[in-house]
C-alpha positions, -999 to +999 in steps of 0.1 A: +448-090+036+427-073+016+396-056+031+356-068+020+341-036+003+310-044+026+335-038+056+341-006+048+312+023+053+311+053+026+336+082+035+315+116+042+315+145+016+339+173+029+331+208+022+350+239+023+342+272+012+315+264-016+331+233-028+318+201-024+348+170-024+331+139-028+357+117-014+381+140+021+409+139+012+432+162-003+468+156-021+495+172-002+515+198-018+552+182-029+577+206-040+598+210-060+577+197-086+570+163-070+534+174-068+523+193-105+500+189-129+496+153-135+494+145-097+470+169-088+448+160-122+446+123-114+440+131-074+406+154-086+396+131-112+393+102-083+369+132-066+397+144-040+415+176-041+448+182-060+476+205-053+500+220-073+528+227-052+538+262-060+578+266-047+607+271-071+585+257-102+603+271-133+633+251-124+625+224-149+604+248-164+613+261-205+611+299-190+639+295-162+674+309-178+692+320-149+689+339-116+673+369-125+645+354-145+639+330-114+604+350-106+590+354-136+595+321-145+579+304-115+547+326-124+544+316-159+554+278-145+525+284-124+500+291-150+511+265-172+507+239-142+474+252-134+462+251-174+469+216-178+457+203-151+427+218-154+425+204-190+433+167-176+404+171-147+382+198-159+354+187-136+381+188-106+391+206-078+425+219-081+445+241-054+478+250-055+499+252-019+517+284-012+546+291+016+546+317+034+586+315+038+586+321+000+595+357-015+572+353-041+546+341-019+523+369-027+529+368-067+521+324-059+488+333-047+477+365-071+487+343-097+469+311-088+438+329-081+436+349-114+446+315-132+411+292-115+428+277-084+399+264-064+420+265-032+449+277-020+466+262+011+490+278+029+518+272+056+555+278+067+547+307+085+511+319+096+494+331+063+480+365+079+479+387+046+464+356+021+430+373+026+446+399+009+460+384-018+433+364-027+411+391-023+401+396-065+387+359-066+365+355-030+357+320-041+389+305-041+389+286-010+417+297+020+434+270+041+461+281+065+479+253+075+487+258+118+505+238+142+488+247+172+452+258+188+472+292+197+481+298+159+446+292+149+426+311+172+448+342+164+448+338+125+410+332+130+401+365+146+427+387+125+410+373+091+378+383+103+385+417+121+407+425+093+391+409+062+359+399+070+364+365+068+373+333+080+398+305+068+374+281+046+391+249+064+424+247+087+448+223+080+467+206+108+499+189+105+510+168+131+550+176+131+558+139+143+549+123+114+545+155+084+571+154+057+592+185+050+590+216+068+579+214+102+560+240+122+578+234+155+614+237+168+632+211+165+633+205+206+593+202+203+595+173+180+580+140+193+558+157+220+525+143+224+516+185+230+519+186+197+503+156+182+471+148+161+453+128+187+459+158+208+452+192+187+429+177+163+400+172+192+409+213+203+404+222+171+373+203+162+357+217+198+371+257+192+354+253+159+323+238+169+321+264+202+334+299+184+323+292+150+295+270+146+317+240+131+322+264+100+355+260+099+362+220+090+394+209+108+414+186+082+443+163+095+475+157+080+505+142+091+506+101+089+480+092+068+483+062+048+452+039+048+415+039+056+422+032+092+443+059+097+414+084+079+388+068+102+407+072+134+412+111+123+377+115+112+368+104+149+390+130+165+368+154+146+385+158+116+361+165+088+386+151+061+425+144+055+460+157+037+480+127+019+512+135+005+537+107+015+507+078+000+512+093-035+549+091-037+550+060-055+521+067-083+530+065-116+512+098-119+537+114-096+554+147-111+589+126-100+618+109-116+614+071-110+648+072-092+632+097-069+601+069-066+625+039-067+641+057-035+613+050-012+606+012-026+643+008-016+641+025+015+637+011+057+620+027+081+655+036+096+664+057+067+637+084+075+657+115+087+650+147+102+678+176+087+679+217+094+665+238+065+684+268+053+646+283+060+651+276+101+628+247+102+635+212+107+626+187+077+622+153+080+634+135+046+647+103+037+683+092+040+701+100+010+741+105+001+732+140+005+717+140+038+748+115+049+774+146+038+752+171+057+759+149+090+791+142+083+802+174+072+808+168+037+804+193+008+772+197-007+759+230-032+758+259-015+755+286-038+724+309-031+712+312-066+676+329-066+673+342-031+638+326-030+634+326+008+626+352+032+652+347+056+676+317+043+709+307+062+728+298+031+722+333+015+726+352+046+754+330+069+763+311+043+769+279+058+743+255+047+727+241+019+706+259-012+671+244-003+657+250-039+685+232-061+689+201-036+646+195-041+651+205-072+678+176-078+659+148-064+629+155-082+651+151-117+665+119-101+699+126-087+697+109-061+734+114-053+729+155-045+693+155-039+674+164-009+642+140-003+615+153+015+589+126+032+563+122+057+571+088+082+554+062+063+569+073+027+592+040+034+559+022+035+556+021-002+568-016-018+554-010-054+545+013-079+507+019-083+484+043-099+463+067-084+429+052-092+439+019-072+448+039-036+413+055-041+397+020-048+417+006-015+405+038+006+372+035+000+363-003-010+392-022+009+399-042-024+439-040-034+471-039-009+474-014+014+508-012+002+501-003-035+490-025-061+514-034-090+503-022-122 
């Protein structure tokens, strides 16, 4: 049932850096190209944040030929991404997420900072040198994504003893209920330790006690209607990452199959699988995830050597990362790899940006997505 509008009080502003976001949330960043240009546009242009998800752009990109032009291509994929959706929301905020785990993680950030990225979030690995890289454009916002009060306290005080500054926001993802990479072993998974309810309130009081509540903790990980933003906003969140809500938008960088995936899918489908990058992944249950229990064949070719330490480059016996994403988001569903966060199987319709907005923040329309 549909929530009154008078039910529901106005969300706070969330600021970071020197950006004010009228409504706190920010679009989590998809890859491979499940969150671009069109995503991220219609996001900002509702007042949230978009991101461009950064990894393995250019291939679907016109640059991309074959492996040696992998790198050049995903920078001039990146600036293309970056141009039009600043064209489509030119009064947006626009970030791009970069991964550490990423060989051209470096060349991600340079680029999306010389190219107007408002923000740059950053995770897989702790994001010590992205002071650094970011160095030529100081008002591009910095959000290092952690999974722990530990991680954050150290990244804190190396930015500021080495850099002279602090991360503009720090982005928390709680590992039960994330999609894609996780930032725990795979034995940690399901431990309250490591759950919102628990590190959220840490990191709200460490940054209240050491930093004057400069640093705004945002929570990610789970969040799919207002409810779920309230509750995290009373932990001491200052504002929220969706990723798994805007699967199912029509403004989604994704093939429909890829969408039509999660309309189809039960909550039993929802998976978690080992990443050639170490990490567990939690994704959705696909052919391709059945033949990587099963031991089936699936593409195992290293082709660009895009990650910093990669299992099928360097053991070669798993999966190439890039081209199983990469798959899924042109809709084969057959050899694709589907990342997703726990309620991605929540979605039973196709809706458009604009009307999750309207539901967040008025209660009117289905918490489930509106038809078109």
């Amino acid at each position: 049932m549909s929530a009154s509008s008078a039910t529901l009080a106005p969300l706070p502003a969330l600021h970071i850096g020197q950006y004010t976001i009228p409504v706190p949330i920010i679009q989590g960043g998809m890859g491979v190209r499940v969150s671009g240009n069109r995503l991220a546009s219609a996001v900002a242009n509702e007042g949230g944040v978009g991101i461009i998800a950064t990894v393995a752009l250019s291939l679907a990109s016109k640059y991309y030929k074959k492996g040696k032009d992998y790198y050049q291509a995903n920078v001039k994929a990146l600036i293309d991404e970056l141009q039009l959706s600043q064209e489509a929301s030119p009064g947006g905020i626009i970030g791009t997420n970069c991964m550490v785990a990423i060989r051209d993680f470096e060349a991600m950030v340079r680029t999306s900072v010389e190219h107007g990225a408002h923000m740059i979030i950053s995770g897989a690995g702790l994001p010590l040198r992205l002071p650094e890289f970011a160095a030529s454009r100081p008002s591009t916002a910095l959000v290092p994504i952690i999974s722990s009060l530990r991680a954050a306290r150290l990244l804190a005080a190396r930015w500021r003893k080495l850099y002279r500054r602090l991360p503009d926001a720090i982005l928390f993802e709680d590992p039960n209920t994330a999609g894609g990479h996780l930032g725990i072993r795979r034995n940690q998974l399901f431990s309250e330790e490591y759950s919102s309810e628990q590190v959220v309130p840490q990191l709200a009081e460490w940054s209240r006690a050491e930093y004057g509540d400069e640093i705004p903790i945002i929570s990610a990980g789970g969040i799919w209607n207002r409810s779920d933003i309230d509750r995290a906003l009373s932990l001491g969140a200052k504002g929220v990452q969706m990723a798994s809500r805007f699967l199912c938008t029509y403004e989604c960088d994704a093939h429909p199959r890829f969408k039509q995936a999660f309309i189809d899918a039960k909550e039993s489908d929802v998976v978690i699988v080992d990443s050639p990058a170490g990490l567990p992944g939690r994704a959705l249950n696909t052919p391709f995830t059945r033949s990587l229990f099963h031991g089936g064949r699936v593409a195992s070719k290293c082709f660009a050597t895009c990650l910093d330490a990669c299992t099928c480059r360097e053991e070669k016996d798993a999966f190439c990362i890039a081209e199983a994403l990469h798959r899924a988001q042109q809709g084969d569903m057959e050899r694709g790899l589907i990342f997703t966060g726990t309620n991605g199987v929540r979605h039973t319709h196709m809706s458009h940006v604009r009307d999750i907005f309207r539901e967040l923040l008025t209660g009117e329309g289905s918490e489930e997505g509106a038809a078109a």
